[in-house]
C-alpha atoms as one frame of an Amber mdcrd trajectory, in Angstrom:
protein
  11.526  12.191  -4.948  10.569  15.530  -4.050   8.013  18.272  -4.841   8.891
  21.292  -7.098   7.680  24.440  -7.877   8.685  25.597 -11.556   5.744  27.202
 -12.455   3.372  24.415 -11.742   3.959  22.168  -8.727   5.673  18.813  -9.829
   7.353  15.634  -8.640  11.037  15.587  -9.211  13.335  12.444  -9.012  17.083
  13.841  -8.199  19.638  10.681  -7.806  23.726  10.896  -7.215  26.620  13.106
  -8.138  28.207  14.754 -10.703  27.541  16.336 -14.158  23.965  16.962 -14.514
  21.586  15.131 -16.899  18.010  15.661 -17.485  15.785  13.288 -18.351  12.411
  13.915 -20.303   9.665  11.718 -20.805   7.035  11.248 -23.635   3.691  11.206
 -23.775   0.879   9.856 -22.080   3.945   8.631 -19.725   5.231  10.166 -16.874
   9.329  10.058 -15.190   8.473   6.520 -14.440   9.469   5.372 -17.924  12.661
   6.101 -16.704  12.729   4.025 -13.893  15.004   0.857 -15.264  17.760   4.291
 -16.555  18.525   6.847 -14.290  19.309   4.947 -11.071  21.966   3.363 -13.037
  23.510   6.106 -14.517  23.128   8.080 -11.154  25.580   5.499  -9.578  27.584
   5.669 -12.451  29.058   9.081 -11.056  26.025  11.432 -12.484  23.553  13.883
 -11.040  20.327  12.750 -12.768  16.688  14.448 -12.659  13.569  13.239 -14.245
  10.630  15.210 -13.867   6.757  15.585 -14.915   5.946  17.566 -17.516   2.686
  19.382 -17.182  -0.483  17.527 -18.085   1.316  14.351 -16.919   1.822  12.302
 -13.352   2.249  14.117 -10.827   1.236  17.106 -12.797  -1.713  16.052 -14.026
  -3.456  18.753 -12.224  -1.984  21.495 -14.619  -3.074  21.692 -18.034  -0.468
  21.018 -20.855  -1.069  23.886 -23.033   0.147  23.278 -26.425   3.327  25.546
 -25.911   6.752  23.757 -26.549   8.734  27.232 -25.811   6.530  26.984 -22.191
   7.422  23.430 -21.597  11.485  24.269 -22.356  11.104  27.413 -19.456   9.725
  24.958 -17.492  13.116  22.760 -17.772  14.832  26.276 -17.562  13.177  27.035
 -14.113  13.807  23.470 -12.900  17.973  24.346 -13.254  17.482  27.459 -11.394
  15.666  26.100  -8.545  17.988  23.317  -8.262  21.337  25.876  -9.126  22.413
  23.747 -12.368  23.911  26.088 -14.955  23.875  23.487 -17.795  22.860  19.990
 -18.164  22.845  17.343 -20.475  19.498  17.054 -21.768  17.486  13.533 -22.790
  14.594  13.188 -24.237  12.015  10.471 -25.215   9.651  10.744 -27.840   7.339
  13.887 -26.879  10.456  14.740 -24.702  12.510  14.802 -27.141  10.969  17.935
 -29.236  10.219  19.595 -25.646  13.907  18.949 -24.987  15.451  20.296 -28.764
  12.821  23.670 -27.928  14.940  23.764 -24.403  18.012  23.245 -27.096  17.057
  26.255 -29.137  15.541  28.710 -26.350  18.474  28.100 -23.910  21.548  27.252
 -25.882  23.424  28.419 -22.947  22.152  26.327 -20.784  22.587  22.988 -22.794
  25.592  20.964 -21.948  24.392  17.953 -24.367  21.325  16.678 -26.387  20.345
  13.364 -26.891  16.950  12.333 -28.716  15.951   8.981 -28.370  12.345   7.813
 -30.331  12.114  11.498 -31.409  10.071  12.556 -34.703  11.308  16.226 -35.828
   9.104  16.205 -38.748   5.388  16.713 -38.653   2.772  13.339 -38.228  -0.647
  14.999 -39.269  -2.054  11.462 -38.555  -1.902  12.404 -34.668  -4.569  14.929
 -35.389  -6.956  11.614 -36.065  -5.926  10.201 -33.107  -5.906  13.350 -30.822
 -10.033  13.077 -32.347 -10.342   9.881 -30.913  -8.723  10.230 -27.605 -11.086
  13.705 -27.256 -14.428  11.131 -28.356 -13.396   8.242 -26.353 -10.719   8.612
 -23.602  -7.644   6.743 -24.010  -9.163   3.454 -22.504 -10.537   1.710 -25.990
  -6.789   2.655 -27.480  -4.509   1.554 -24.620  -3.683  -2.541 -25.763  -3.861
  -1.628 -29.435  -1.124   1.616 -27.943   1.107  -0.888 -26.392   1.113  -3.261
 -29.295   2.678  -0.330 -31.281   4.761   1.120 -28.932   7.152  -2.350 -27.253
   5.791  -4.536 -29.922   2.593  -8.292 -29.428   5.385 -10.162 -28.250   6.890
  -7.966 -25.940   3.021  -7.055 -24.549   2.728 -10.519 -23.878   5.327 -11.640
 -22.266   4.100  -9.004 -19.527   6.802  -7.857 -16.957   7.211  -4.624 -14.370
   7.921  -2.393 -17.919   4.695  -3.757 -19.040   2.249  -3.380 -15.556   3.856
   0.437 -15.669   2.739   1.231 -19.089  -0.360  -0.014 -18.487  -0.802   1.608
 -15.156   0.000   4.938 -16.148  -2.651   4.650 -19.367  -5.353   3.578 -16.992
  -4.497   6.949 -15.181  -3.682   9.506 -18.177  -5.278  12.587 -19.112  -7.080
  12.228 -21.754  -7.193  15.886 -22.529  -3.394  16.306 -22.071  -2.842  13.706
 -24.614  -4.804  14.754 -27.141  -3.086  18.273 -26.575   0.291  17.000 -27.120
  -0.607  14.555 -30.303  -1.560  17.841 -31.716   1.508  19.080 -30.528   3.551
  16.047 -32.349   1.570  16.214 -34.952   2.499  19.701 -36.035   6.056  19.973
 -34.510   8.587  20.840 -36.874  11.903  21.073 -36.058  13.724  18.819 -38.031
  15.926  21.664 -40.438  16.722  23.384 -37.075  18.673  20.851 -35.794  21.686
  23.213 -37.835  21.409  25.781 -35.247  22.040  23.620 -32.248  25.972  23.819
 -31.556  26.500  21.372 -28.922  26.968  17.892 -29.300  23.719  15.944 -30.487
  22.854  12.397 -30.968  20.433  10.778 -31.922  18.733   7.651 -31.439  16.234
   5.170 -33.667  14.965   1.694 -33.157  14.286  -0.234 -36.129  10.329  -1.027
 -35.623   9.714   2.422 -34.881   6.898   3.509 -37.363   6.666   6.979 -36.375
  10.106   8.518 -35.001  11.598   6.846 -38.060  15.457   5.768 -38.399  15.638
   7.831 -42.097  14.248  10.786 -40.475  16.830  10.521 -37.582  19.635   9.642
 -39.735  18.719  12.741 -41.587  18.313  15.115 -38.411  21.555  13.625 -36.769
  23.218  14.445 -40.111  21.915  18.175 -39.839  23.404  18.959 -36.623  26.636
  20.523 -36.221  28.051  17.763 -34.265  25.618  15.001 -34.578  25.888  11.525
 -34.284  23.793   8.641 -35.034  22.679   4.962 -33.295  20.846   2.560 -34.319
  19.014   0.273 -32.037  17.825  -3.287 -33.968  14.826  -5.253 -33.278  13.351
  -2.316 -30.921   9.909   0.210 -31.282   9.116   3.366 -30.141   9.528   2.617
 -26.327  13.559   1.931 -26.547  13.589   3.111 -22.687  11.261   0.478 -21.729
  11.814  -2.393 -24.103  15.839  -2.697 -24.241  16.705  -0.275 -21.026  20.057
  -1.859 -20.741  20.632  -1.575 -24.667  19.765   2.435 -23.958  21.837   2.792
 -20.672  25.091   1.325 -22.978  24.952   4.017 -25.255  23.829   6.584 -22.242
  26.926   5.693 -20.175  29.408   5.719 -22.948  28.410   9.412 -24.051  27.786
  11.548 -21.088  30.519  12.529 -18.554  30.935  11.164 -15.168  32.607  12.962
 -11.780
């Protein structure tokens, strides 16, 4: 891990050799919800980066203003420092609509896109929810969060995926989440998938209530050269929950040296 200037100063986790990939993380979670992926598909013969977004970890410090095109310059600036003129891009749930703006702002630059948990559509009940984390702080929401997100079962059995999620609530900003569920909740970028020439796919779980299989079915369908996967028996978390389910379909898409 290292520290990185990109226009805020964040921590950046740069494993192995090879084509470039990106990975992006949602929100209130940081590039530790990567942690059971990229070390993986690093050995697998891939240069792999996961980063903070502002507002988040390591960046906590810096506000997350609510500024997608901001947030895909910010990727932009991470390939320049690091002298990467195109990279597969994947991203998680918030990370995924910060990664399709990086899709749209710097074609060029965009090797590959991959969505995984990603609503395209807008979720006006995150404005509700934004309310309460702005009241309350994200403390009174975090079980009833985690329930939603990997499922009672899943929550209970407890595990390292489990102590990390809950770790890294304990430690959000509050105000940085509530900035990007207003940021979900208005982000609309579903019809624009058309304009995005390289090759897309995208990727549901079946218990996912909010980034919903029809609505990625539909935005897969959209794309130019878009593809589809659905993951059974899995919510919103899909990087957490069935890592090894996710790192299948990760390995058998993006190149290797």
């Amino acid at each position: 891990m290292r520290s990185a200037q990109i226009g805020y100063e964040t921590a950046v986790h740069d494993r192995g050799d090879g084509p470039a990939v990106v990975l992006v993380h949602g929100t209130p979670l940081d590039a530790g919800s990567w942690r059971l992926i990229a070390p993986a598909l690093a050995q697998a013969g891939r240069r792999v980066l996961a980063y903070d977004l502002r507002g988040h970890g390591s960046a906590a410090p810096t506000p997350l203003p609510p500024d997608y095109a901001l947030l895909a310059a910010d990727l932009g600036r991470l390939l320049d420092l690091l002298a990467i003129e195109r990279a597969h891009v994947v991203g998680h749930s918030f990370g995924a609509q910060v990664a399709q703006t990086f899709a749209l702002e710097l074609p060029e630059r965009l090797a590959s896109l991959t969505i995984v948990c990603g609503r395209l559509a807008p979720f006006p009940p995150f404005e509700q929810v934004a309310a309460r984390v702005e009241a309350d702080g994200i403390e009174p929401l975090a079980e009833g969060l985690m329930e939603r997100w990997l499922g009672a079962g899943h929550v209970a059995a407890g595990g390292a995926a489990i102590d990390y999620v809950r770790a890294t609530l304990a430690r959000a900003d509050a105000a940085a989440y509530a900035t990007a569920l207003r940021m979900i909740a208005s982000y609309d970028g579903q019809q624009r998938m058309a304009e995005i020439a390289a090759p897309v796919t995208v990727i549901a779980c079946e218990r996912d209530g909010v980034a919903t299989p029809e609505l990625a079915r539909e935005a897969a369908a959209l794309a130019p050269s878009g593809r589809f996967e659905l993951v059974a028996d899995c919510g919103h978390m899909l990087p957490l929950e069935q890592p090894e389910h996710l790192l299948g379909l990760l390995d058998g898409m993006l190149p290797r040296a």
